[in-house]
LOLUMFI-930824 format. One line per field, with one value per residue (C-alpha): residue in one letter; x, y, z; residue number from 1. Coordinates in steps of 0.2 Angstrom, whole numbers, plus 5000, padded with zeros to 4 digits. Layout:
BEGIN
res	a,...
X	X,...
Y	Y,...
Z	Z,...
n	NUM,...
//
This chain:
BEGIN
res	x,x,x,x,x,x,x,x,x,x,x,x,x,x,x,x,x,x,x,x,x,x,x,x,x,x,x,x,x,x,x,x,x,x,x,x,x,x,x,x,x,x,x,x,x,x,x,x,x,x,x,x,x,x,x,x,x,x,x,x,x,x,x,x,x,x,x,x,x,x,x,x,x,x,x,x,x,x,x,x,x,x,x,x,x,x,x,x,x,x,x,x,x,x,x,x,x,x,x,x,x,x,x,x,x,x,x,x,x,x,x,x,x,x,x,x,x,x,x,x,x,x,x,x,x,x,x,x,x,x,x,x,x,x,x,x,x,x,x,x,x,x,x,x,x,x,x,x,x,x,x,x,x,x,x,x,x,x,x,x,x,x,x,x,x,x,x,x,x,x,x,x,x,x,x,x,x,x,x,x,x,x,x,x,x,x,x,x,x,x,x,x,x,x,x,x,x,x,x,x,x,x,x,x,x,x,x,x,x,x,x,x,x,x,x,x,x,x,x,x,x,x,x,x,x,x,x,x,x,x,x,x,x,x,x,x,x,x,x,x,x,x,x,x,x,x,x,x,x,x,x,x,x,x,x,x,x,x,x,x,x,x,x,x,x,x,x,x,x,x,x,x,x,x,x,x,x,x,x,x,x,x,x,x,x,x,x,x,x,x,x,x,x,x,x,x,x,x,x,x,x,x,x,x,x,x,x,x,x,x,x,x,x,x,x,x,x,x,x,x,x,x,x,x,x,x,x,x,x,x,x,x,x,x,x,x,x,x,x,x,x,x,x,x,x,x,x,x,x,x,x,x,x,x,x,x,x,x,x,x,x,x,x,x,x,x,x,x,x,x,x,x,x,x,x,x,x,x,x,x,x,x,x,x,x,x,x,x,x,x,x,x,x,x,x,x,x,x,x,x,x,x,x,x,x,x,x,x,x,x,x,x,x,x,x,x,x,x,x,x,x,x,x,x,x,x,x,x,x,x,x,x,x,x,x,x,x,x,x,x,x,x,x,x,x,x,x,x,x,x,x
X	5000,5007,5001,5006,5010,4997,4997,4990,4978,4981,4993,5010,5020,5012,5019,5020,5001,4994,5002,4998,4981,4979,4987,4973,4958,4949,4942,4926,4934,4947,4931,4920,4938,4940,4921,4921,4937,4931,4912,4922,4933,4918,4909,4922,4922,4903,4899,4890,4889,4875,4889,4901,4893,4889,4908,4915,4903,4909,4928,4928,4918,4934,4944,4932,4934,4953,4954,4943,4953,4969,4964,4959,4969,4965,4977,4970,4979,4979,4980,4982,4981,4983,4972,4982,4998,5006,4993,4997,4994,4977,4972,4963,4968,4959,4967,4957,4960,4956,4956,4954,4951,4965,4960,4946,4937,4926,4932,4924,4921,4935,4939,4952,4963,4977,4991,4992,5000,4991,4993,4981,4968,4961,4968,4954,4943,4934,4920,4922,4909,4908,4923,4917,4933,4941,4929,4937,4930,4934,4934,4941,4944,4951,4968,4972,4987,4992,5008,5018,5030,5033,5017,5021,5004,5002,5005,4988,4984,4969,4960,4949,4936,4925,4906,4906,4919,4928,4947,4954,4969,4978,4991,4999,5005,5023,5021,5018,5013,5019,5009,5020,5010,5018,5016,5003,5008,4998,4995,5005,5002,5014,5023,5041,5051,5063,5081,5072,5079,5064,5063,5069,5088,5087,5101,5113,5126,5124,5135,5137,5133,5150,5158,5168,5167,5182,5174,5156,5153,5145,5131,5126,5111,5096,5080,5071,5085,5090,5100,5106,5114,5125,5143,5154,5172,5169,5158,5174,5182,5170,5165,5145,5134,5137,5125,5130,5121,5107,5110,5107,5098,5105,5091,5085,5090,5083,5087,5075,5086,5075,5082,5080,5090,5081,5085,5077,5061,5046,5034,5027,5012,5004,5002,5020,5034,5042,5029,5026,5043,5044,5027,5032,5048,5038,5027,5040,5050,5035,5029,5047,5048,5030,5038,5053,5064,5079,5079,5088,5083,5095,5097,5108,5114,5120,5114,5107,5090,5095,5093,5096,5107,5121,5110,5093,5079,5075,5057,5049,5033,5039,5051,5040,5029,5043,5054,5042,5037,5056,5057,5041,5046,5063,5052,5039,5054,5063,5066,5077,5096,5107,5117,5118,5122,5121,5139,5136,5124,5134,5149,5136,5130,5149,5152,5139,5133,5121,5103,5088,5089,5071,5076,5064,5072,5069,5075,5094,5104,5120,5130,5120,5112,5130,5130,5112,5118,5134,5124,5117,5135,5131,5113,5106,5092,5087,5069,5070,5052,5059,5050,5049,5048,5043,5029,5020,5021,5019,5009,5026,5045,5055,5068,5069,5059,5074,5089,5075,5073,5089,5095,5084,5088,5105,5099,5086,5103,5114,5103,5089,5070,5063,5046,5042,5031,5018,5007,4996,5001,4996,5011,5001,4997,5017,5022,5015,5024,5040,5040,5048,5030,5027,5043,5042,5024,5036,5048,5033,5024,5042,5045,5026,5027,5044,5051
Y	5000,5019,5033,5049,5064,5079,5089,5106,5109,5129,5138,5138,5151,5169,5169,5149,5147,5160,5153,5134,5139,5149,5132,5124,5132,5118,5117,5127,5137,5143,5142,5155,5167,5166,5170,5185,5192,5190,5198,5213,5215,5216,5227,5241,5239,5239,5252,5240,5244,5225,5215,5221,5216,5200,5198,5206,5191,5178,5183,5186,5167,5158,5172,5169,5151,5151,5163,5154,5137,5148,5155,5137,5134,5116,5098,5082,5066,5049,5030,5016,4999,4982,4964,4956,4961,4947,4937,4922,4927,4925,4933,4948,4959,4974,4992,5003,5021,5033,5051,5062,5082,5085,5107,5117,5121,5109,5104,5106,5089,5082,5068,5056,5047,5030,5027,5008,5000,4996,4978,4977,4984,5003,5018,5020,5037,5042,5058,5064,5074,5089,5082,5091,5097,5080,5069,5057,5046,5027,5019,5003,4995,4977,4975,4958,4950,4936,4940,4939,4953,4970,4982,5000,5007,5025,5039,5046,5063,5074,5086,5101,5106,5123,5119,5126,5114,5130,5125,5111,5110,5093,5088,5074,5063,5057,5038,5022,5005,4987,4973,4957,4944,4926,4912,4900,4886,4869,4859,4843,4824,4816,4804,4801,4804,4794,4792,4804,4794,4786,4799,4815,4813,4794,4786,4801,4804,4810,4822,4813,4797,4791,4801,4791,4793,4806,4816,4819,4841,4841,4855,4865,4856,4862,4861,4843,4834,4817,4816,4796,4811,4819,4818,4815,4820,4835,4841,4837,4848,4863,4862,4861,4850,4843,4834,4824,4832,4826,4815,4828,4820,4831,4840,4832,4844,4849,4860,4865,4867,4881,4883,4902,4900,4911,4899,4885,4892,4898,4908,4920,4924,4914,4899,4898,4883,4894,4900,4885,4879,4893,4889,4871,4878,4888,4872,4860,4872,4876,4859,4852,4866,4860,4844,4848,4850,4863,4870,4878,4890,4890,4895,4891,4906,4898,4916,4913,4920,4935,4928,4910,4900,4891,4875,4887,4890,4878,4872,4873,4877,4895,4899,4888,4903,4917,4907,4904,4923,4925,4913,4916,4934,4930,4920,4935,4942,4930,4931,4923,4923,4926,4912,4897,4884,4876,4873,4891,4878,4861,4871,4876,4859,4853,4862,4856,4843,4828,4829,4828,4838,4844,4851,4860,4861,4866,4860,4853,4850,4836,4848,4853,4835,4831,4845,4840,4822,4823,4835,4817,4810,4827,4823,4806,4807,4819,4821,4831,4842,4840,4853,4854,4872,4869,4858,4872,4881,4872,4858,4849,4846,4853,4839,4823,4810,4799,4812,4819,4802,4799,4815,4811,4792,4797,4808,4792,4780,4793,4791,4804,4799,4811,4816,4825,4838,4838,4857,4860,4845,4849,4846,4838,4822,4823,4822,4806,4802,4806,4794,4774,4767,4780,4780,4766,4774,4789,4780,4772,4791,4797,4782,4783,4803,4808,4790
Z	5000,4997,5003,4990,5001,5000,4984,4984,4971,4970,4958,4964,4959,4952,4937,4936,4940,4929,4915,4919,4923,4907,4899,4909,4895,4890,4870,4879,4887,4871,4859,4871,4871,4855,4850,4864,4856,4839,4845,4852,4836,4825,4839,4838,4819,4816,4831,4841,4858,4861,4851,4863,4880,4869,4867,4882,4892,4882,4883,4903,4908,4903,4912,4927,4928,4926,4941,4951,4949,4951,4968,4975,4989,4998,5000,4996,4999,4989,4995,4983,4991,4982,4985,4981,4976,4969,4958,4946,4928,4920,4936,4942,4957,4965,4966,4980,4978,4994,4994,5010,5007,5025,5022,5028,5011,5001,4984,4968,4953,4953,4943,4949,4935,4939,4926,4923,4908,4894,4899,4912,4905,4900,4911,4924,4927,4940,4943,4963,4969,4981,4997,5013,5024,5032,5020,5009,4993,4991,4971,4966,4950,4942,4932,4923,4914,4905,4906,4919,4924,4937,4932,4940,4944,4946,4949,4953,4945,4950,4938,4947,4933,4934,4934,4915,4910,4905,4914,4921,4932,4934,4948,4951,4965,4965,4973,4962,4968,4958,4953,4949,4939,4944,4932,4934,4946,4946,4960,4958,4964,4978,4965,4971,4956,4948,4956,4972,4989,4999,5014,5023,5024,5021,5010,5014,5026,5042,5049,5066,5064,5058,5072,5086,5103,5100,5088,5097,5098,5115,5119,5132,5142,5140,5151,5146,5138,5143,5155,5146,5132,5147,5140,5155,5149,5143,5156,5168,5153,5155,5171,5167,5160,5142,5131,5116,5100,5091,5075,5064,5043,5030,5020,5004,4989,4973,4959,4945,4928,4917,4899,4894,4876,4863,4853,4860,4858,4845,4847,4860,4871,4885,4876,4870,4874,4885,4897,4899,4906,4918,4925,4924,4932,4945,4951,4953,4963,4972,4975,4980,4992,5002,5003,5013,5001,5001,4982,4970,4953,4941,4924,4906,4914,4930,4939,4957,4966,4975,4995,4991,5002,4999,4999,4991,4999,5012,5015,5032,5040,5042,5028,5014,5010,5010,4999,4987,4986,4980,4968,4959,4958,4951,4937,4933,4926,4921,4901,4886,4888,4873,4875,4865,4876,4894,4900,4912,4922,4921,4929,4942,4944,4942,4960,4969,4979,4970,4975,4963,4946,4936,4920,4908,4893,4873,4859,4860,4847,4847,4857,4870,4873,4878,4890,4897,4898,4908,4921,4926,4931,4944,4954,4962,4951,4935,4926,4911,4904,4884,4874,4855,4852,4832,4836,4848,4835,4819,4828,4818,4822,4809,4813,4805,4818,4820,4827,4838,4846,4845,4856,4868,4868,4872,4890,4893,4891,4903,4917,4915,4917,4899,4897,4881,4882,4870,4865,4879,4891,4909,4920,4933,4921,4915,4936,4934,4920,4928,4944,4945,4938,4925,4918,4907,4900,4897,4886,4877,4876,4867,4857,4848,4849,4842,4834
n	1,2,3,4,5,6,7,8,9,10,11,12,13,14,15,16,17,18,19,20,21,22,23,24,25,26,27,28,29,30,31,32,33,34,35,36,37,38,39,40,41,42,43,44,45,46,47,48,49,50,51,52,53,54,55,56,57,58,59,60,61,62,63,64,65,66,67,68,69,70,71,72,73,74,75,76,77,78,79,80,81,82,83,84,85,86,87,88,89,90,91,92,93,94,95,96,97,98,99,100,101,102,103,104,105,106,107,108,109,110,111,112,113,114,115,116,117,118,119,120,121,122,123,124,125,126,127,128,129,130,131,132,133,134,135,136,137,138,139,140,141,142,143,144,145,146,147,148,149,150,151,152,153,154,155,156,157,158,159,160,161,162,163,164,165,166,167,168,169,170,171,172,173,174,175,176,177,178,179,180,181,182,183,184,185,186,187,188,189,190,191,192,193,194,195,196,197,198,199,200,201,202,203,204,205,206,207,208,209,210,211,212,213,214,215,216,217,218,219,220,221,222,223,224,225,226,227,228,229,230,231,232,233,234,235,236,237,238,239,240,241,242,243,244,245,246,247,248,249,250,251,252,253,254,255,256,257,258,259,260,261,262,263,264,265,266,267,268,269,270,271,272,273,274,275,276,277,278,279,280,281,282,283,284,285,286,287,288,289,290,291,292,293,294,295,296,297,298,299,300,301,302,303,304,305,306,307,308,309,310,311,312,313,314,315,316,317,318,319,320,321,322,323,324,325,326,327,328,329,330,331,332,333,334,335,336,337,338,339,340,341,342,343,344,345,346,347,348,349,350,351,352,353,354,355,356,357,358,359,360,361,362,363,364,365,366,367,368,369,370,371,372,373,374,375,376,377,378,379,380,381,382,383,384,385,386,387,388,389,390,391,392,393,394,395,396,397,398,399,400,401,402,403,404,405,406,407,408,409,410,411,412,413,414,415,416,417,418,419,420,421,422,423,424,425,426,427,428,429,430,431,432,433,434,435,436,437,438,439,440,441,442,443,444,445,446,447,448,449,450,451
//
């Protein structure tokens, strides 16, 4: 929510407001000056003294109104307040405006206007009545996106109006809000995938349970542990109570692989190949992340989340909700790289630890299905979202049918588990695909799809 500082709806300066009042003449209040000097012209000419008044009236209304609307002299402040303001694309969210009138004199019609991009929708316009002294005027209205992104909304301008609609005086606040559009996320069954280990820290080392009796890091004792825990020797060492620490699992890790090469992809919009990776991307992470899971974005770019650990963002009943804020926000903006290949992320994965890879990926050639396929020899188990940008285009692969299978072949033999994503697949039915019992239906969906 922002709150815009007062603006003063009154003319400044002398010189200054004169001349933005005058500037202020509506095509009314021009058209009535220009007649009334016109009327006075040909009154002087022809001698006529009615014509004149005639003239004279019209000419000094517009002259009126402006110095009317130049000696208005009262503060208004504006409110913008967001529900939500971070919405998934396709989406709509609610923009409240508030105006409160803090001077001791009643405004005129005002009419209340919010800049929003052309994106979400038309630029919204509002008529305020008569705002007693301390009154204020409440108005909503709806934006929507399909594309996801950062939207600035704002700032606010006011316009004061005369009741002739001769002049109009506009001001503006100076605060802005921001609207970020996350992609769409599907919910996604509980299917362990392919290569995942079987539980929560099970199948990997544990930091102390290969210690000796030597090597045990004693704690301090704390109020309701077990007194069977007390370590002896060292707390003769330190002269207070010692405990021997608690075995300690190692998190389960996971890191989603999203493919952002240009030229991997076709086509644009919402209903392109690669929206659909990053909200494949987004509800993997998010899934993974609600299932205990410490993850990790990363991209052909090998460029980290702004926040994330050296382990990424790590799933609990606390953190699970702020972690996923950040990285669907790094995805609202996330867009194509320049680059032409993946090595940037194999020398990310090269440097870490193994844990479970999810890769969303577009087309690859001979090259980069080399690169893809020795990230396998990096992670205890790798599924790889294979998408063909051609076909969501084209609704065909430009590609002969037999290198196609064979690339991906080549990943299915190096380890990975390859699901190929066909135009308009819903993730949550390729999840499926993905774990021990679906793979084999995977295989069979790629060998009678791309072979």
């Amino acid at each position: 929510m922002a709150a815009a500082r007062p603006v003063a709806m009154d003319g400044g300066d002398a010189k200054g407001g004169a001349r933005a009042a005058l500037g202020g003449l509506t095509t009314r209040g021009r058209s009535f000056l220009a007649a009334g000097l016109a009327a006075a012209a040909c009154a002087y000419v022809l001698g006529q003294s009615d014509l004149l008044r005639v003239g004279l009236l019209l000419a000094v209304l517009p002259l009126v109104c402006v110095m009317v609307l130049y000696r208005t002299r009262y503060r208004v402040t504006g409110t913008r307040r967001l529900s939500p303001s971070r919405v998934p694309a396709g989406s709509e969210a609610r923009v409240h405006l508030r105006m409160d009138n803090i001077s001791r004199l009643p405004t005129g019609l005002l009419m209340l206007q919010d800049r929003v991009p052309y994106v979400l929708g038309p630029r919204p316009r509002f008529v305020l009545d008569r705002v007693e002294p301390g009154g204020r005027r409440e108005v909503s209205y709806r934006v929507r996106s399909d594309l996801r992104g950062h939207y600035p909304l704002g700032p606010l301008q006011l316009r004061l109006s005369d009741p002739f609609g001769m002049c109009e005086l506009t001001r503006s606040f100076s605060t802005y809000d921001t609207l970020v559009v996350i992609p769409h996320t599907e919910p996604l069954p509980p299917v362990r995938l392919a290569g995942e280990t079987s539980g929560y820290g099970e199948g990997r080392q544990r930091s102390l349970a290969l210690a000796g009796e030597d090597d045990v890091i004693p704690r301090g004792y704390r109020h309701g542990d077990d007194l069977r825990r007390v370590h002896w020797r060292s707390t003769a060492r330190y002269g207070e109570l010692m405990v021997r620490r608690e075995e300690q699992p190692q998190r389960a890790r996971c890191t989603v692989l999203l493919d952002t090469r240009l030229t991997a992809y076709r086509g644009t919009g919402p209903d392109s190949a690669f929206e659909w990776a990053v909200s494949g991307a987004a509800s993997a992470l998010v899934h993974m992340l609600e299932r205990g899971f410490a993850v990790r974005l990363l991209t052909d770019t090998g460029d980290a989340v702004p926040g994330e650990g050296e382990g990424g963002f790590a799933g609990s009943s606390q953190a699970t909700a702020d972690a996923a804020g950040l990285l669907l926000d790094t995805l609202a903006v996330v867009g194509h790289s320049d680059g032409g290949g993946l090595s940037r992320a194999y020398d990310v994965l090269r440097g870490g630890g193994e844990g479970l890879l999810i890769a969303f990926l577009g087309d690859l050639d001979e090259e980069q299905t080399g690169v893809v396929a020795r990230m396998r020899q990096r992670s205890g188990g790798a599924v790889a979202f294979v998408l063909d940008g051609a076909a969501w285009v084209n609704g065909e692969s430009p590609q002969s049918r037999e290198e196609a299978a064979g690339r991906l072949r080549r990943l299915r033999e190096a380890g990975w588990t390859v699901v190929p994503v066909e135009p308009g697949a819903q993730l949550s039915a390729l999840w499926r695909l993905a774990g021990p019992q679906g793979a084999p239906a995977g295989s069979k969906g790629f060998s009678g799809g791309w072979s």
